[in-house]
Structure formats: C-alpha cells, structure tokens
C-alpha positions in Angstrom: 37.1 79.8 78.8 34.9 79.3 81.9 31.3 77.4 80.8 29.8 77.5 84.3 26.9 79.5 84.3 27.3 82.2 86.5 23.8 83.3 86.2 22.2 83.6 89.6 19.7 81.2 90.2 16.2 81.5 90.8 14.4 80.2 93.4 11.6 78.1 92.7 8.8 78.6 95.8 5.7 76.7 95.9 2.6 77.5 98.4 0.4 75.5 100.3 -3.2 75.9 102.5 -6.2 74.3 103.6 -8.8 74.0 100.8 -11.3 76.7 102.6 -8.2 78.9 102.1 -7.4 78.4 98.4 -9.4 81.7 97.1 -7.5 83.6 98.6 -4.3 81.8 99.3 -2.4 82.8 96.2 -2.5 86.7 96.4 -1.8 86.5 100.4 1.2 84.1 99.3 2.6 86.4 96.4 2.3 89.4 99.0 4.2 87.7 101.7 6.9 86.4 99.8 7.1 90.3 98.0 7.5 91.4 101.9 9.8 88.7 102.8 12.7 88.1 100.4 13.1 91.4 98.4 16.5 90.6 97.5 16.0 87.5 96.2 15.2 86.2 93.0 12.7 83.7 92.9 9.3 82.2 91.1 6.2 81.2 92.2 5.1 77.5 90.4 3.7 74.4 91.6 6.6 72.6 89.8 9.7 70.9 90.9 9.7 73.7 93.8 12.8 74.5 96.2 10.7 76.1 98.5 7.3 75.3 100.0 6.0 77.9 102.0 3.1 76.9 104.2 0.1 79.4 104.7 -2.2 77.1 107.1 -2.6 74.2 108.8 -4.6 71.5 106.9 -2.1 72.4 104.0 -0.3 68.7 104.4 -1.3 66.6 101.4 -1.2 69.5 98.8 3.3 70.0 100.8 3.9 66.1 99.6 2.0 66.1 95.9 4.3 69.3 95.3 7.4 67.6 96.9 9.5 66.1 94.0 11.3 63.0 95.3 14.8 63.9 94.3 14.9 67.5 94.7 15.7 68.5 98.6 13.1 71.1 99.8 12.9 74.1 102.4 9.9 73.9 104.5 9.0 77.1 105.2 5.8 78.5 107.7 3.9 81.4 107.7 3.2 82.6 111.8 -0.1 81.7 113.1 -2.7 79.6 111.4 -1.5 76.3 112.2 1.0 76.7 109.5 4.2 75.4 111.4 2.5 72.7 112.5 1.9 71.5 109.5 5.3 72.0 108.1 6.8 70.0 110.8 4.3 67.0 110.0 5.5 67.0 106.8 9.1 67.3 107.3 8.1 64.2 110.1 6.9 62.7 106.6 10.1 63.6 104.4 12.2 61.9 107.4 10.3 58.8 107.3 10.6 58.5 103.6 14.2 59.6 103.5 14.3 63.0 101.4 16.2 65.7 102.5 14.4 68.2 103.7 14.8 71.4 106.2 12.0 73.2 108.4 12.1 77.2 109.8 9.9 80.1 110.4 9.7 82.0 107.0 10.6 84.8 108.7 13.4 83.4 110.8 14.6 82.1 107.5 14.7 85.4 105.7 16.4 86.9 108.5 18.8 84.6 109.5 19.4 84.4 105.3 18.6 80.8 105.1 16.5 81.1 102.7 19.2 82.8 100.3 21.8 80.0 101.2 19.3 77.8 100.0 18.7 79.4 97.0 22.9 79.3 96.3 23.2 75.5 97.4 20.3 74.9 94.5 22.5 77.0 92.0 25.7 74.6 92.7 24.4 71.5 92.4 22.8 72.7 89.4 25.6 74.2 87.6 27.3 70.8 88.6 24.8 68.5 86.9 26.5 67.6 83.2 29.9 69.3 83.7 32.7 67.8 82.5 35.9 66.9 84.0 39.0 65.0 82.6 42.3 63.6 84.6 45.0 64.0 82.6 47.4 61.2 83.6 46.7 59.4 86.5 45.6 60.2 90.1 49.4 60.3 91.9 50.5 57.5 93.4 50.7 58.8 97.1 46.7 59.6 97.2 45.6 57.0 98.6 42.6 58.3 100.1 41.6 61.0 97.4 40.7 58.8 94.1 37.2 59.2 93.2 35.6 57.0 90.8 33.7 58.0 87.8 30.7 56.3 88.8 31.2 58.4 92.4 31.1 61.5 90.7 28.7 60.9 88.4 26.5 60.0 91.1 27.0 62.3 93.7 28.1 65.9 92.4 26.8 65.5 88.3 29.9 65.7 87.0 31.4 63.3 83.9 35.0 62.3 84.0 37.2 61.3 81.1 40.7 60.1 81.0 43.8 61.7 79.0 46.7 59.8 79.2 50.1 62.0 78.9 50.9 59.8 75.9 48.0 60.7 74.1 48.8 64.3 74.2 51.0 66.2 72.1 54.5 67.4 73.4 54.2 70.6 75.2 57.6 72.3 74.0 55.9 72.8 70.7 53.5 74.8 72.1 53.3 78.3 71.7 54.1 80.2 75.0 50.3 81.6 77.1 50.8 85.3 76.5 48.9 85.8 79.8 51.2 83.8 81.7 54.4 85.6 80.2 52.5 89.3 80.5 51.6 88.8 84.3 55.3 88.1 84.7 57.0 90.4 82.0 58.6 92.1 85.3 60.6 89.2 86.2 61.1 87.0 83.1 62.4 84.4 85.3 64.2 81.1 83.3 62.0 78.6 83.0 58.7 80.7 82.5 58.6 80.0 78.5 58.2 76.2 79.0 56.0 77.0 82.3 53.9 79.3 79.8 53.7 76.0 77.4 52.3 74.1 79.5 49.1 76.2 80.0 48.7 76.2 76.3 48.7 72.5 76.2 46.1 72.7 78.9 44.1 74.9 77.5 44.1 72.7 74.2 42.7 70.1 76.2 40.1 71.9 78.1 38.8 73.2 74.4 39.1 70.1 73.0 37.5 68.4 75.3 35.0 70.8 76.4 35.9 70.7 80.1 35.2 72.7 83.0 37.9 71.1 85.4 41.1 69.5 85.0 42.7 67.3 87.5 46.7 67.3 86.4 49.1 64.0 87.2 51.9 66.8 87.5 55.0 65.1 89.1 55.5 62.7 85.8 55.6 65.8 83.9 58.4 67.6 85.8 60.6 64.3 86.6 60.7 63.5 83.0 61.1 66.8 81.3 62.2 69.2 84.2 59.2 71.9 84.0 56.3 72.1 86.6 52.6 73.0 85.6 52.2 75.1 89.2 52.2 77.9 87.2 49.9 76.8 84.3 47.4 75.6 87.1 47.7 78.8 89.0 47.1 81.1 86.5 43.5 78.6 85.0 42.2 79.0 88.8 42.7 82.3 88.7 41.0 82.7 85.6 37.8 80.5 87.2 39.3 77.2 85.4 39.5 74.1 88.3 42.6 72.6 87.7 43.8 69.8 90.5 47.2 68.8 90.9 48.4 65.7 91.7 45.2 64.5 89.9 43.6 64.7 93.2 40.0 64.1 92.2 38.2 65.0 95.3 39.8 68.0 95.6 39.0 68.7 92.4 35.2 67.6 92.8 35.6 70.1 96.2 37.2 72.4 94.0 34.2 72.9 91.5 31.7 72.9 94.2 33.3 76.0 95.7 33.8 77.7 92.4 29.6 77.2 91.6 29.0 78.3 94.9 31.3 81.3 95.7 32.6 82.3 92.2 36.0 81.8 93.4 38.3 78.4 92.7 39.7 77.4 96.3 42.9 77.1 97.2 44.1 73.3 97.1 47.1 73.0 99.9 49.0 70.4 101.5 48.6 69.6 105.4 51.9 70.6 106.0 52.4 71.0 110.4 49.5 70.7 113.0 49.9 72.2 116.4 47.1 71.9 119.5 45.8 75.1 118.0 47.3 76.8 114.4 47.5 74.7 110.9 50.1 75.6 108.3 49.3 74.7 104.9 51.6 75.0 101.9 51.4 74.0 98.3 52.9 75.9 95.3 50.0 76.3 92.8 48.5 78.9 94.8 45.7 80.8 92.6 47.5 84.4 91.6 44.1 86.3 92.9 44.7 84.5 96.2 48.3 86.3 97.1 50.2 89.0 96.7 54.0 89.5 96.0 54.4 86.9 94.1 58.2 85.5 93.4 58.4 82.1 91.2 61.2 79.9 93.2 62.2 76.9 92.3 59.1 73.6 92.8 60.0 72.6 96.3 60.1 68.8 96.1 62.2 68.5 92.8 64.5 71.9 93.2 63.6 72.6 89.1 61.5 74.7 86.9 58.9 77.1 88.9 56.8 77.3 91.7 54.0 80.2 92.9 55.5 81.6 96.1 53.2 84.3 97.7 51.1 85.7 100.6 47.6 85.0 101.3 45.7 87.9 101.8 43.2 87.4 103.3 42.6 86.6 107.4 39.2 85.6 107.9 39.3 82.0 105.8 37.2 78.8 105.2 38.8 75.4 105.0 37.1 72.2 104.0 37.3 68.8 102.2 35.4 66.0 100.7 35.9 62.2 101.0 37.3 59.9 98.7 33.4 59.0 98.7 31.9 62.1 98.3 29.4 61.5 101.0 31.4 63.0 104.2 32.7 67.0 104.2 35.2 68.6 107.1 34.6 72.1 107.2 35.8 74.7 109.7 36.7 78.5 109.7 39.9 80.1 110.6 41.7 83.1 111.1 45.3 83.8 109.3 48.0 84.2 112.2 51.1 84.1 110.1 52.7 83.9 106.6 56.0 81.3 107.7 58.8 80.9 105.4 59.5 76.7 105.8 62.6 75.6 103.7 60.7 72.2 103.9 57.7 72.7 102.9 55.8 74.1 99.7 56.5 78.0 98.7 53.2 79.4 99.2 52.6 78.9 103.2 50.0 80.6 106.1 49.8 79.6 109.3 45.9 79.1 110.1 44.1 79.4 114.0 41.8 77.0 114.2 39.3 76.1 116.7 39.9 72.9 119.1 37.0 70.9 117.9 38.3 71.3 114.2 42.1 70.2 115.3 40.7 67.3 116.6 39.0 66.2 113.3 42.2 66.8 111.4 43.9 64.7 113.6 41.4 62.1 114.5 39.0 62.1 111.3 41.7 63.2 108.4 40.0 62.9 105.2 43.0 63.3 103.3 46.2 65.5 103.0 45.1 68.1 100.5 42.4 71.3 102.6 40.9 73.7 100.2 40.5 77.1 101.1 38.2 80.6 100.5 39.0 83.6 101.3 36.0 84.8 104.0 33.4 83.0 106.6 31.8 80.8 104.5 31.2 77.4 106.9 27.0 77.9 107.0 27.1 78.4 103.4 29.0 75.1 103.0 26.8 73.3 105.5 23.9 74.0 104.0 25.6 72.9 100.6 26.4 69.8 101.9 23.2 68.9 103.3 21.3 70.0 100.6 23.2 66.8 98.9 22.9 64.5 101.9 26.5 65.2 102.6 27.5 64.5 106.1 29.2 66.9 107.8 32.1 65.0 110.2 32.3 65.9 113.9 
C-alpha cells in the first residue's frame, strides 16, 4: 500500500572553473568525483544541480548561472587552485540573496559523509513534493499547538491535505476484519481484536480511495462513541510504512512522513509523559509493532476499553525530534534508552530516555508541543541537515 518511492536518489553534481580551464575541466571533474564518492549515486549535468563542485578559482559566475533559485545547493571545493576561495564568495553571494546553501572541502565532505546526507535530504523533500495526506475527523481538541494548516503544509513540506469527516465514512463494524491484524495476533485472540481489526479495514478503504500516503486519525471520538480504539489499526499501517497520526496531530504527522522518506522507517509518535533534570519517559499506545517486542494488547489507558499496543522498545541508541505548529522550527536531540517503566498512569507502551542537559532544557523551556517522535539509531546530523536543507531552524 505504500506509494513513496523508495528509489534512492541520485545526486545531481554540477562543475565549475575558470574559462582557461574549461578543456580540460570536465574529464578532471568526472575523475575526481569517480575517486571521491564511489558509493554514491550521482549525475553529472549542468541542470537544476544539488551539488556544485568547484575546480578553480575564477569559477564564480559559471557557480551562480548553474544555481537554481529554489533548489538549496552544496558548495563543494576541489584543494588548491583557488577553488575554496571561490566557493566561499559564492556562498557570501547565496547569503546575500537568501538561498540556502552550504560550503566544505570535497573531500572533507566525502569523508565526514556530508555529501551522502545531502544526497538523502534531496531524496525526502522530493518524495514529499505531491503526496497526499487526509485528516480524518478533526485535529483533537487538546492540540493546541500541533494544527497545521493546509496552506502550511502545502508550502513548506509538498504535501496536500484533504478532510474526511467521520460522518462521511461508512460504519466500521461492517467492515471485514484485516487478516493481518487478526494473523499477527492469532496467539492471543484477545476480545476486542475483531472490531480493532475493522477499523484498519476502514482505514485502508480510505487511504485507497483517496490515494493517500499519510493519515492523521481524530481517534478519541471513535472510541467514546463506539467503545473500540484505532491504536491497533494505526500501529500495524506504521509498521507496514503507512503514516498514520493519532489524535490528528498534523505536525507529527508532517514529522512523521519526513522521517519515513528519509530513514525508511515511520517514527514513533509518543506523549511527553515525565521530565526529570536528566531522563524523559515517553508513552503512547500506538507504538509501531517493528518498534517493540513482547507485545500484550491492554486495555487503551485513558478510556479503560477496547485495545492498546503495550510493548518494549528495542532499541537503546534513539533519535527524538519534533516540528512546529509552523513547520519552520525542529527540536532534535539523541538519547540513550535507560529503562522500560511500567506507569499505571500513563500510556502502555513506555521507555525512559537519557538525554543531554542542553536538550532538557529545550523541552522544558522551548516545548514545541506534547507529542516527540522517535527512530531507532543516531540520526540527529541526518536530521539537521534535513532541516536546513528546507530552511528549517533548528531550536537551541
């Protein structure tokens, strides 16, 4: 069911010298890049370039005709001939004019693997541009700092939203039970997983239908009129590679797509739940199956009815980060799994996150909401560079 492209993305490098260079310019360039980036996949072409690599000084005028105005651009610079020195006048140039834009040492670049993070922010934003997302219901009441607008994300991350009210949709006890659902949990059988296996057909029906690569879900009308949760429904479409929000929180699900097309993974989406001078606990009970292990379906914790995902995170090296209402500010921050606590008040699935100091004092100082998403693994430069490739700033 998942239309992203996963293809990986090529890079698109451009070259630049002084005109008494040009002869020879384009075999030294192929060469250099051949010797620089083996494992990644790129093209040479003077069009719409993500990369500009800079062979000599004198090379300045050629940098800014290649430059296209709304595509960011990594300034890259051969060692010796003056080349550095002429990517940093025209990065002085992109500043002026403000275009995002980022200056290295090709080979610095290579090494450090800047230039492959580039090449992966690209490939996001790109698989972004012309997806489609739809809220079904509204975004709940209680977010009051986590409603994007169409417009926003239109603008900013590509993506077109649409509306489903509940009432429009059909009723989802007529629904056929997901046989995936009801085969990852033949084992237990637990009442309550027929109607929680419902739901995700419903869901499904409205991603088809609609053609939608992200779902944002107003889930607490749902069970507090009819008694049945869509944790389980949601759960089991991240695992699969399907965003799907709860509490139609739209910039989690807006941060949610942007770490699926950069990782390959759907994050995590988890409640702040306790906030200590140095560990974070978050909780939420949708928690992606692929994420946990020993997986028990409890009751959902705020309502005490139908079915929650209670399990424990695996991994210990994580990312967390978050987007504003806005889309124009990020927090972002890595952390280490301490503990797996079992709160009776809070969510089912919980870990208990260490955090550095500078990253507890954004959370409590410079909150950008309640819901944190999380990956497994160290993925904050990856995320920064994301970010900035967009113009996204990054709070501190």
């Amino acid at each position: 069911m998942d239309r992203v492209n996963e293809e990986e993305y090529i890079l698109r490098v451009a070259w630049t010298a002084h005109r008494g260079a040009m002869a020879t310019a384009p075999a030294e360039a192929e060469e250099y890049l051949r010797l620089l980036i083996p494992g990644v996949k790129y093209i040479i072409t003077d069009r719409r370039p993500d990369v500009i690599l800079f062979m000599s000084g004198g090379s300045e005028r050629r940098a800014i005709e290649l430059a296209v105005p709304e595509r960011p651009v990594l300034l890259l610079s051969v060692r010796g001939n003056n080349a550095y020195a002429a990517a940093t006048e025209v990065k002085a140039w992109m500043v002026n004019q403000n275009r995002i834009a980022m200056l290295s040492d090709a080979a610095d670049a290579a090494e450090s693997g800047l230039i492959d993070r580039w090449r992966r922010s690209a490939g996001t934003w790109e698989k972004l541009d012309g997806s489609r997302a739809g809220l079904i219901g509204t975004v709940s009441e209680w977010l009051v700092a986590s409603d994007v607008s169409a417009e926003t994300l239109r603008q900013r991350f590509g993506v077109e939203l649409q509306g489903i009210p509940w009432k429009e949709l059909p009723d989802y006890s007529r629904e056929e039970p997901d046989g995936d659902l009801l085969k990852r949990f033949s084992n237990k059988n637990p009442d309550g997983l027929e109607d929680a296996a419902r739901v995700l057909t419903l869901l499904r029906r409205v991603i088809c239908d609609s053609n939608l690569d992200a779902i944002g879900v107003e889930c607490f009308s749902l069970v507090q009129q009819r008694k049945v949760t869509a944790c389980l429904a949601l759960a089991q479409l991240n695992t699969e590679g399907i965003v799907a929000a709860c509490e139609g929180d739209l910039a989690s699900m807006a941060g949610m797509m942007a770490g699926k097309a950069l990782t390959g993974k759907v994050p995590w989406m988890a409640n702040t739940t306790r906030l200590t001078d140095s560990t974070l606990i978050l909780s939420h009970c949708t928690a992606p199956f692929d994420f946990v292990s020993n997986v028990e379906l409890p009751s959902h914790y705020e309502t005490g009815w139908s079915l929650a995902v209670d399990g424990i995170i695996d991994s210990t090296e994580v990312t967390l980060f978050r987007f504003s209402d806005t889309l124009d500010r990020a927090f972002v921050t890595e952390g280490r799994v301490v503990g797996r606590p079992r709160l009776a008040d809070a969510c089912r699935t919980q870990v208990e996150i260490a955090l550095p100091g500078d990253a507890i004092e954004r959370l409590k100082e410079k909150p950008l909401g309640n819901h944190l998403l999380m990956l497994a693994g160290n993925n904050s430069e990856l995320l920064h560079i994301t970010c900035r490739y967009r113009g996204i700033e990054i709070i501190v």
